[in-house]
N, C-alpha and C positions, 0 to 999 in steps of 0.2 A: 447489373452486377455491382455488387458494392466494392469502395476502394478501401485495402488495409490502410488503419491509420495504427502507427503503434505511440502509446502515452507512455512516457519514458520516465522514470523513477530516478535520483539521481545517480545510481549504480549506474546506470545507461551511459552516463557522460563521462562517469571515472574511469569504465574500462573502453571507452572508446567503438561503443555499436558500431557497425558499417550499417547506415539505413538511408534513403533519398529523404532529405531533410522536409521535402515538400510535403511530406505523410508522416511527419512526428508534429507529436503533440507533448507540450507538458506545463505545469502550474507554477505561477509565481511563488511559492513555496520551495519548489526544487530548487527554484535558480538564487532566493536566499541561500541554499544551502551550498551553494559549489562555492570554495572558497582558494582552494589552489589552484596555482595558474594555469598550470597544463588544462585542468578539466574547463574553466573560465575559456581558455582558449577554444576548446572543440565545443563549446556550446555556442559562444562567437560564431566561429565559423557557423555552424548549422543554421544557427539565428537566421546569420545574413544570405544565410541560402534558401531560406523559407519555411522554417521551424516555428510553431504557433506557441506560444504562451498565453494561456488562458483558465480564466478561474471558474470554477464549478458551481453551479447552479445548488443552493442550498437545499433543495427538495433530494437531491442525489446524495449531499452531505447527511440528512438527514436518514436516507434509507443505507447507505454504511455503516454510519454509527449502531441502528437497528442489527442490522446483520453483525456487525463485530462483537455487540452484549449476547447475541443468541451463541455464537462460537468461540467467547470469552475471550476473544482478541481484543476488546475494546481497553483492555490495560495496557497493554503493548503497544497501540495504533498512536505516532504522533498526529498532529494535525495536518502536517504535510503528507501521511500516507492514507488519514482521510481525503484529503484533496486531489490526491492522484488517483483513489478508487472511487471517487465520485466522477472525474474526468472521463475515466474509464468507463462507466455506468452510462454516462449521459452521452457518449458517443457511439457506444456499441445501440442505442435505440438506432441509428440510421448510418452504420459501418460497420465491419468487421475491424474489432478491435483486437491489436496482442497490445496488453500489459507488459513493462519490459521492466523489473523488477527483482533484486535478490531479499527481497526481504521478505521471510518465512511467511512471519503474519499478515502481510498484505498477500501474498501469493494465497494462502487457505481462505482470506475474508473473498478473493475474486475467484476462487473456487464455488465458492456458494453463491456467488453471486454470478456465475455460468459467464466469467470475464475471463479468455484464452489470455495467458501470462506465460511471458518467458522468462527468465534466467539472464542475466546480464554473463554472470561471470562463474556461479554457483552450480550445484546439482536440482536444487529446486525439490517445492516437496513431493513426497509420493504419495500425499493419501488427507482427503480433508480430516482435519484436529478441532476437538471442542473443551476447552480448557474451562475450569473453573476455579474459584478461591479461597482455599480453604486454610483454614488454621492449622499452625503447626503443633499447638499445646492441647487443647480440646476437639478439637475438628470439625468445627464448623464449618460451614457453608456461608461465605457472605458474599455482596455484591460485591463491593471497592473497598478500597482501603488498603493498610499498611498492618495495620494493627486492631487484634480480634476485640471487638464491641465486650464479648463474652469473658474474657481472661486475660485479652492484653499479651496474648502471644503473637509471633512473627506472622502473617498471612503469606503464603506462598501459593503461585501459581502449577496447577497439576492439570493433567490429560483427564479426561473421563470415558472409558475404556467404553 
């Protein structure tokens, strides 16, 4: 039987998970990111209880980033929430992984990518989202950007129904 390992987002360590530290997982990306003391504190703790911090094998970063362009998350995705869905990816091959996560877009990129996610503190979402970029003057369809190729109007992110 496999053991749950849950990979913790830093939402995990702000609102304070109750989990046995010895089954959390998470990237040195989060732990850049905790910066007030209270959360600094419950990461400490869990650290020293037996909490892994560990970087993601780049074959995993790379099938993320794939999956976040197919579900137009990939404008949204920082590189630390690549790094925790790639953690998540490369663990669930030999454990039962929950993603522990409020963040929308990582939560639908680990939807498609059949990674169980929980909700730190949030409702979480109800339904996979595939977004695309389209301009807001002419309406085009582009990959990235800020501003359309075609007219130099505003690019805005939309759903595609």
């Amino acid at each position: 039987m496999k053991d749950t390992i849950y990979v913790i987002d830093t939402s995990g360590f702000i609102v304070d998970i109750r989990l046995p530290p010895t089954s959390i997982v998470t990237v040195p990306a989060v732990v850049d990111e905790i910066i007030d003391r209270n959360t600094k504190l419950r990461f400490d703790l869990l650290h020293d209880g037996g909490l892994s911090v560990d970087v993601p094998y780049k074959e995993y970063k790379d099938i993320v980033r794939s999956t976040s362009i197919s579900t137009g998350d990939d404008t949204v995705l920082s590189n630390t929430d690549i790094d925790i869905l790639a953690k998540a990816l490369e663990l669930s091959k030999r454990s039962t992984v929950i993603l522990i996560t409020d963040d929308y877009a990582v939560q639908n990129v680990a939807a498609i990518l059949n990674i169980k996610y929980q909700p730190a503190a949030t409702s979480g979402i109800k339904k996979k989202i595939k977004w695309e970029l389209r301009c807001t003057g002419c309406g085009s369809v582009v990959r990235s950007g800020t501003e359309c190729p075609i007219c130099a109007s505003e690019i805005k992110r939309y759903r595609v129904k």
